[in-house]
C-alpha positions as CSV (number, residue, x, y, z in Angstrom):
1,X,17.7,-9.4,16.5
2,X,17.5,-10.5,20.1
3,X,16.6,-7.3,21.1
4,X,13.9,-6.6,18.6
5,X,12.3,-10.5,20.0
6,X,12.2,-9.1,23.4
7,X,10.6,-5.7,22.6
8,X,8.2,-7.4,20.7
9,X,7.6,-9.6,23.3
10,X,7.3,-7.1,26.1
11,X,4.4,-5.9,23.8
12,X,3.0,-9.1,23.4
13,X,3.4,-9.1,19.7
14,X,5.1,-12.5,19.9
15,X,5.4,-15.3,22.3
16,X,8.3,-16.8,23.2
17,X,9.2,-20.6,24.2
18,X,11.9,-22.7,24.8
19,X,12.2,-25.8,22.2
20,X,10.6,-29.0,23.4
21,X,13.4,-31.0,21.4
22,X,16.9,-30.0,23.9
23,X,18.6,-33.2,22.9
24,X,20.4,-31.2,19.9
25,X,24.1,-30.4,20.5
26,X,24.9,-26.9,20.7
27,X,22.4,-24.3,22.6
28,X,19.3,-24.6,21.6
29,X,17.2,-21.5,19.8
30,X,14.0,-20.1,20.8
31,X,11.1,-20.6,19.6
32,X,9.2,-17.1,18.3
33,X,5.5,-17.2,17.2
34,X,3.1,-14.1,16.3
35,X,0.9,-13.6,19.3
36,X,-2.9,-13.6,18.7
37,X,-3.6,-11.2,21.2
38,X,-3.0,-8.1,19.7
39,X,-4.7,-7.9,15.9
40,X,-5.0,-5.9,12.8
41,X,-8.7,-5.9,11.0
42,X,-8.4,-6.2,7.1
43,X,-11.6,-5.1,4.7
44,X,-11.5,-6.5,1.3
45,X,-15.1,-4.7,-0.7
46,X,-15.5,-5.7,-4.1
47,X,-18.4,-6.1,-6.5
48,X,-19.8,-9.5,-4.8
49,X,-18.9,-9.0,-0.8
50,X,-17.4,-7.3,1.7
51,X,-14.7,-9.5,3.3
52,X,-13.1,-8.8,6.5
53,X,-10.5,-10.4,8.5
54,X,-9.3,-10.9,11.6
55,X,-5.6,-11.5,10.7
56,X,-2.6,-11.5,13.2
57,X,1.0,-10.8,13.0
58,X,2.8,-13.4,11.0
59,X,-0.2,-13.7,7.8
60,X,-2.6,-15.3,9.5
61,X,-6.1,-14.6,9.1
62,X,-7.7,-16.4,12.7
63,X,-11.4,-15.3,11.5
64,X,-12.9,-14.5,8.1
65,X,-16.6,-12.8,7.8
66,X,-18.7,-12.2,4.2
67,X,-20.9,-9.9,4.0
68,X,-22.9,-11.1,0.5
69,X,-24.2,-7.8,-1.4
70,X,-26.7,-7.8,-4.2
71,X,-24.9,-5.0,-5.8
72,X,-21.6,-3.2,-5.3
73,X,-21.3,-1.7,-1.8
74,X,-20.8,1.7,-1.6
75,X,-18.0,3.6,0.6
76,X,-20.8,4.6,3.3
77,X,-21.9,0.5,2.9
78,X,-18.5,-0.9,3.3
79,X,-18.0,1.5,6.8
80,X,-21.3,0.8,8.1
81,X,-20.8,-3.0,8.0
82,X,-17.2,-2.8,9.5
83,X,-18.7,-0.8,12.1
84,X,-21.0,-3.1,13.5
85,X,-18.2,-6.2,13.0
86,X,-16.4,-4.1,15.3
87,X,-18.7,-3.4,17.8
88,X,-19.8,-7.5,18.3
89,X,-15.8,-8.4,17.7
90,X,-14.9,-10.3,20.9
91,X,-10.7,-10.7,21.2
92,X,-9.3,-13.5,23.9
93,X,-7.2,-13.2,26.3
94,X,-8.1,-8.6,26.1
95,X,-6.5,-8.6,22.9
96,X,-6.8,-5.2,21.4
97,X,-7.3,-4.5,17.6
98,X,-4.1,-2.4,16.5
99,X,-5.7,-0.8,13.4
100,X,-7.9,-1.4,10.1
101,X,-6.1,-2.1,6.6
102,X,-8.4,-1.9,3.7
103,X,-7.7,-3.5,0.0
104,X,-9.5,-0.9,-2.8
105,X,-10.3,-2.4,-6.2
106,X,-9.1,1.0,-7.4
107,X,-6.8,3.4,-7.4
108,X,-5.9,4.9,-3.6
109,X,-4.2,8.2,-3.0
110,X,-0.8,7.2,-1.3
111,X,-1.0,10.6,0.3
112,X,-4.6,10.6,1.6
113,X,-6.1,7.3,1.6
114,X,-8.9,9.4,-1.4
115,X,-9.8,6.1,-3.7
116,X,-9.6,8.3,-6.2
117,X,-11.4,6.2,-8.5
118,X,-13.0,2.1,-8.3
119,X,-14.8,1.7,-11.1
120,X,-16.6,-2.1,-10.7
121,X,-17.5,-0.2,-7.4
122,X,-18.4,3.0,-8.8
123,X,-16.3,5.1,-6.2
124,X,-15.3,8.4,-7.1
125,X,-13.2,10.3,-4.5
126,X,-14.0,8.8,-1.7
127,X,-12.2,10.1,1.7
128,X,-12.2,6.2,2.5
129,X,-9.8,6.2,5.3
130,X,-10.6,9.1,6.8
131,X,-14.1,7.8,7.0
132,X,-13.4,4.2,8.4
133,X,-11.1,6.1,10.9
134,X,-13.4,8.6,12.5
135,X,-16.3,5.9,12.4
136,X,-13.9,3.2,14.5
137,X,-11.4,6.0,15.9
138,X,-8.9,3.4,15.1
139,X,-5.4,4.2,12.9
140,X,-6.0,3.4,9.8
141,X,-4.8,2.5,6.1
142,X,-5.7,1.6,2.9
143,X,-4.2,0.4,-0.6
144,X,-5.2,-1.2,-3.9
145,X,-6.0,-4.7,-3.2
146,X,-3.6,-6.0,-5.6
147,X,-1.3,-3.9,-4.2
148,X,-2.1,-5.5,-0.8
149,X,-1.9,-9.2,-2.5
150,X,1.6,-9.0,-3.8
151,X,2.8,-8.2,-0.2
152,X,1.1,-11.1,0.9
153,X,2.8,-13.3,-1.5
154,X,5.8,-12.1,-1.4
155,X,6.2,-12.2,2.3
156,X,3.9,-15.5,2.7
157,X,3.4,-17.5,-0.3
158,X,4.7,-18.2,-3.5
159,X,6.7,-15.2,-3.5
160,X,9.0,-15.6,-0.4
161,X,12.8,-14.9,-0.9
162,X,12.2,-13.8,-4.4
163,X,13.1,-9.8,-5.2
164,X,11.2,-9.8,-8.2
165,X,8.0,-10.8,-8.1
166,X,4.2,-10.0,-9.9
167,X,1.2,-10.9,-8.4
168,X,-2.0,-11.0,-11.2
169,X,-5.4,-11.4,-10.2
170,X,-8.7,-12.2,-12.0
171,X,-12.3,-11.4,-9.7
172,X,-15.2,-10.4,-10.4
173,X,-14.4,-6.9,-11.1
174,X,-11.3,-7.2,-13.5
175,X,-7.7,-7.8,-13.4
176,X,-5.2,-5.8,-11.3
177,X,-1.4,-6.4,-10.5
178,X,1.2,-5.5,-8.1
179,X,4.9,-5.6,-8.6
180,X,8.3,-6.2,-6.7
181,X,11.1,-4.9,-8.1
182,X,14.5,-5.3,-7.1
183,X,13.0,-6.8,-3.5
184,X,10.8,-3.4,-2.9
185,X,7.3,-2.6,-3.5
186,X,6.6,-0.3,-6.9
187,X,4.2,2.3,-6.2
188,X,4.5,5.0,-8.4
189,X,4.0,8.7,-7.6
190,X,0.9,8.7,-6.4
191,X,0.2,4.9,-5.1
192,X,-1.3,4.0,-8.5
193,X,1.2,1.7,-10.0
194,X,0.3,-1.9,-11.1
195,X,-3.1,-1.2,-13.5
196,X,-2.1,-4.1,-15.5
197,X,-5.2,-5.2,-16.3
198,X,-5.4,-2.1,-18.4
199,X,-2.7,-2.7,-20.6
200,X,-3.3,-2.8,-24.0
201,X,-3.5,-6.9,-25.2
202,X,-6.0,-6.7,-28.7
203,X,-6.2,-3.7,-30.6
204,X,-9.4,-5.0,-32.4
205,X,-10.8,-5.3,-29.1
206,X,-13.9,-4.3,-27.3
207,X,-14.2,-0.7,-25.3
208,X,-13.4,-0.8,-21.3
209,X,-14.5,1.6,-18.8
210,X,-11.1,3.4,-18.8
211,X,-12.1,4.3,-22.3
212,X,-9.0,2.6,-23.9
213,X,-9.8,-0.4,-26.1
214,X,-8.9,-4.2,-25.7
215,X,-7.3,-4.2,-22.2
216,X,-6.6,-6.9,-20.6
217,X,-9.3,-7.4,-18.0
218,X,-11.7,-6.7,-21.3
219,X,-10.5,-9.7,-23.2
220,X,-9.8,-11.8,-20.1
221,X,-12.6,-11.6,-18.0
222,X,-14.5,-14.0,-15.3
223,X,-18.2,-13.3,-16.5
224,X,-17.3,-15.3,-20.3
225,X,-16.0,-18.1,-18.3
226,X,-18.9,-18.5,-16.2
227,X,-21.4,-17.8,-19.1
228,X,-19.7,-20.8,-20.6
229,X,-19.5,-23.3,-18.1
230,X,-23.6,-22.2,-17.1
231,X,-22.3,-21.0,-13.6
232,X,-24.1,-17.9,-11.9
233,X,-21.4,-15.2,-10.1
234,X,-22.6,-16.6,-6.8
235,X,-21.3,-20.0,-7.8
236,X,-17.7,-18.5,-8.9
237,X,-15.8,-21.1,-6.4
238,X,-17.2,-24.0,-9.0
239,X,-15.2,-22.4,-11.9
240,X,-12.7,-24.0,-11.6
241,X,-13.9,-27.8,-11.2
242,X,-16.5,-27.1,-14.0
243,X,-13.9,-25.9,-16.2
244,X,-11.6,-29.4,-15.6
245,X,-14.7,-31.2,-16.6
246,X,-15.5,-29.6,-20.4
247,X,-12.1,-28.2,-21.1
248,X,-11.2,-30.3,-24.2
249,X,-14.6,-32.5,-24.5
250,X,-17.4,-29.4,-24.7
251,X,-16.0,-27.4,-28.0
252,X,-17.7,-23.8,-26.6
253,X,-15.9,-23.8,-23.6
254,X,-12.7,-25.0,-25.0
255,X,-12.2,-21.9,-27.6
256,X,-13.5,-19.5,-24.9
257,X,-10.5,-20.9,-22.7
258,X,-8.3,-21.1,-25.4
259,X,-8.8,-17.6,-26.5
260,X,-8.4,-16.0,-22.8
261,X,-5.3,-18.1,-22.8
262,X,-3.7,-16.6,-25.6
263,X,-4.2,-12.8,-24.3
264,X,-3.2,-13.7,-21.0
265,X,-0.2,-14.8,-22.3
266,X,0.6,-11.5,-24.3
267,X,-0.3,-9.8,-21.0
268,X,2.1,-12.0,-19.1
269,X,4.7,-11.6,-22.4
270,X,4.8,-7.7,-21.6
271,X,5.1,-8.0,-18.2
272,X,8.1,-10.3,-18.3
273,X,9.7,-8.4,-20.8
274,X,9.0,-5.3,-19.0
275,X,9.6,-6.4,-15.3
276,X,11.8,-9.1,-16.1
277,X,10.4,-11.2,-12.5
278,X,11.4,-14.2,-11.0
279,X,8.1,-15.5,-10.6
280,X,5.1,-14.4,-11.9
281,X,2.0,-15.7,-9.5
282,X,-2.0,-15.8,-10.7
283,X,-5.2,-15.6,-8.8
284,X,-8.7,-15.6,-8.7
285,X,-10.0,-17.2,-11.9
286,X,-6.3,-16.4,-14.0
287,X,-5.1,-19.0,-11.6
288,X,-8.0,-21.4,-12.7
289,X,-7.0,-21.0,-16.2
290,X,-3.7,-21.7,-15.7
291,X,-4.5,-24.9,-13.7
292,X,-6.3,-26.3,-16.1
293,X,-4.2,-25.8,-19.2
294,X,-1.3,-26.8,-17.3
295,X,2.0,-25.9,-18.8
296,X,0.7,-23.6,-22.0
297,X,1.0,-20.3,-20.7
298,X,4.4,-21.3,-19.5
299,X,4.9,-22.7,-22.9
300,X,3.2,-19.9,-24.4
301,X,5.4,-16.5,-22.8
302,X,8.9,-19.1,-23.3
303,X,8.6,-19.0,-26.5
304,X,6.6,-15.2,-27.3
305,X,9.1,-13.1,-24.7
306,X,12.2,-12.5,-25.2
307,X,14.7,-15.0,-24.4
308,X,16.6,-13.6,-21.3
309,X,13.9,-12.4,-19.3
310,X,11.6,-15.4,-20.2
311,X,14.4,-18.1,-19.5
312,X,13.9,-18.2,-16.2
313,X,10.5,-16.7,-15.1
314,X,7.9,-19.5,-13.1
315,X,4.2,-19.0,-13.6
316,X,2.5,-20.1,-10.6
317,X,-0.8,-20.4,-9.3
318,X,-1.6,-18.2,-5.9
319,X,-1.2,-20.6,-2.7
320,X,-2.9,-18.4,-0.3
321,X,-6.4,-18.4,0.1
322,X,-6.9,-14.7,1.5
323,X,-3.7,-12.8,0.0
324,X,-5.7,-9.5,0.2
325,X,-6.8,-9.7,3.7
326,X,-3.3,-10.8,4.7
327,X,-1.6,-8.1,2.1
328,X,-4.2,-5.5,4.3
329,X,-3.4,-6.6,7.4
330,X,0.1,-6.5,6.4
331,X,-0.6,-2.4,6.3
332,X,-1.1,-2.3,9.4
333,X,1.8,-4.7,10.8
334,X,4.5,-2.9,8.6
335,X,4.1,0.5,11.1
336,X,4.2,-1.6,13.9
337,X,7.4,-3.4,13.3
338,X,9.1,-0.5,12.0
339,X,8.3,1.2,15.3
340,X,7.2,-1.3,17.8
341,X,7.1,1.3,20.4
342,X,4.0,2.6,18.6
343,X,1.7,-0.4,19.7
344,X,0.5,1.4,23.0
345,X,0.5,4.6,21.1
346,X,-2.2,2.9,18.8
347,X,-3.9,1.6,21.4
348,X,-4.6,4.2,23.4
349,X,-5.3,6.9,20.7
350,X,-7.8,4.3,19.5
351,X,-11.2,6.4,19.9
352,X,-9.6,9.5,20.5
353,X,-11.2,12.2,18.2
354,X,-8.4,15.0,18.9
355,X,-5.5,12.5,17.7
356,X,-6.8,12.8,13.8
357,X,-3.3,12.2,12.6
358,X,-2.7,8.8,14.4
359,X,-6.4,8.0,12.8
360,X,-5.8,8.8,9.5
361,X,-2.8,7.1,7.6
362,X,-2.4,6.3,3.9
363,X,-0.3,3.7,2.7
364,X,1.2,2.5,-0.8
């Protein structure tokens, strides 16, 4: 451990300090925090914004930028506007910006960084990382931005020292999941793994855009909540206040709650039956719903899953703010501290057109 602080430090990854309290008996530990001087740039694009963050070793996001859009960006959009962050990003102290993780709404090709397919973005094979790298020269990677969040809250928030653990997220362009099984990330073959929002919750349901009918994200979905409160997408950060005001006094909004509720919950049934988690953490607008009906969809997957796995399963709301722009940056960070070494490879290959393969990097 010792020898990992001091390469780390040597690469100004990590500072480290003597304790100010040296009154304790015994000899007194170091103090090791994530340096700010060397950074990873996360990209979040989905339906409403492109989000970006400056985020540092140790889940910290030290800037956050939004770039409103009137429709859904497309792939060229999304690399255009990271582009010119870049080029008016200012770093202290000649910090350096070790590479660019990206959280898709969609399905990303482990093997290529290809989003393969984002529907609420309309993408359709788009060479994502391969663009974003030869338009910043900087290593880059890319994920589904559940995928991304579930790291994030596993390593950061509500998820920390649990092995199994299942991140579900509600925004503006559906539900998606990410699992952790058995203290490692599920990914599947390809990277695809976690399209919960596309399992199968009402069979008298209405069509989705996969072309199944009554998934998830079809009968749980933000736009009915908002529609019933008399809240525009633009004003999505209100839901959850205006939902604490009518829930139980305005009828409407009540059953549209209610009913939301009760397919979430045989969502969440399956996926404690299936995954059999320690904790089971919501976001976005799932996490609204579940704040506001307080202990029902506990109640609710208690007593509809079976008895083992549901026993001992916590439904939690999401404590971090930016779990996808952490989970992203996170893409980045994970190469670095498996090989710390390669920190002044990245650097200086950053903007280098011959070293393609230190530019282009998929991850799961």
């Amino acid at each position: 451990m010792a020898t990992i602080v001091t390469e780390l430090d040597s690469l100004q990854l990590v500072t480290v300090s003597q304790p100010l309290d040296t009154k304790r008996v015994g000899r007194p530990s170091t103090v090791v925090r994530p340096s700010q001087r060397h950074i990873a740039v996360a990209v979040y694009p989905d339906t409403d914004a492109i989000a970006i963050g400056v985020v540092a070793l140790g889940g910290e996001v030290l800037r956050e930028f939004r770039f409103d859009v009137e429709s859904a960006p497309t792939a060229v959009h999304t690399v255009n506007t990271l582009q010119a962050l870049l080029r008016g990003l200012e770093l202290s102290d000649g910090g350096t910006v070790l590479g660019i993780g990206i959280g898709v709404p969609g399905l990303v090709d482990a093997r290529d960084g290809v989003v393969r397919v984002a529907p609420h973005l309309d993408w359709h094979d788009e060479p994502l990382v391969d663009m974003v790298a030869t338009a910043t020269g900087l290593p880059t990677w890319a994920a589904n931005d559940a995928t991304c969040a579930v790291v994030a809250e596993g390593r950061f928030g509500q998820g920390v020292d649990e092995d199994n653990l299942v991140y579900l997220n509600g925004g503006a362009g559906g539900i998606g999941g990410g699992a952790i099984v058995g203290g490692q990330l599920l990914s599947g073959v390809n990277g695809y793994s976690g399209e919960l929002g596309h399992m199968l919750v009402n069979s008298d349901g209405v069509h989705c855009h996969c072309g199944a009918v009554g998934c998830l994200e079809t009968e749980v979905n933000r736009h009915d909540l908002l529609r019933v409160v008399g809240l525009a997408d633009a004003e999505a950060g209100l839901l959850e206040q205006r939902l604490r005001d009518t829930y139980g006094t305005d009828p409407a909004v009540t059953a549209a709650v209610d009913r939301q509720l009760d397919f979430l919950g045989v969502g969440l049934r399956n996926i404690v039956n299936i995954f059999n988690p320690g904790t089971i953490v919501l976001g976005g607008f799932l996490a609204a719903v579940r704040n506001v009906t307080q202990e029902r969809l506990q109640e609710t997957v208690e007593r509809s899953a079976l008895a083992g796995p549901s026993s001992e399963v916590r439904i939690v709301s999401s404590s971090l703010d930016d779990n996808v722009l952490i989970g992203a940056g996170e893409l980045v960070f994970r190469t670095i501290l498996r090989d710390p070494a390669s920190v002044s490879t990245s650097v200086s290959s950053a903007g280098s057109e011959s070293d393609s393969e230190a530019r282009r990097v998929a991850a799961s």
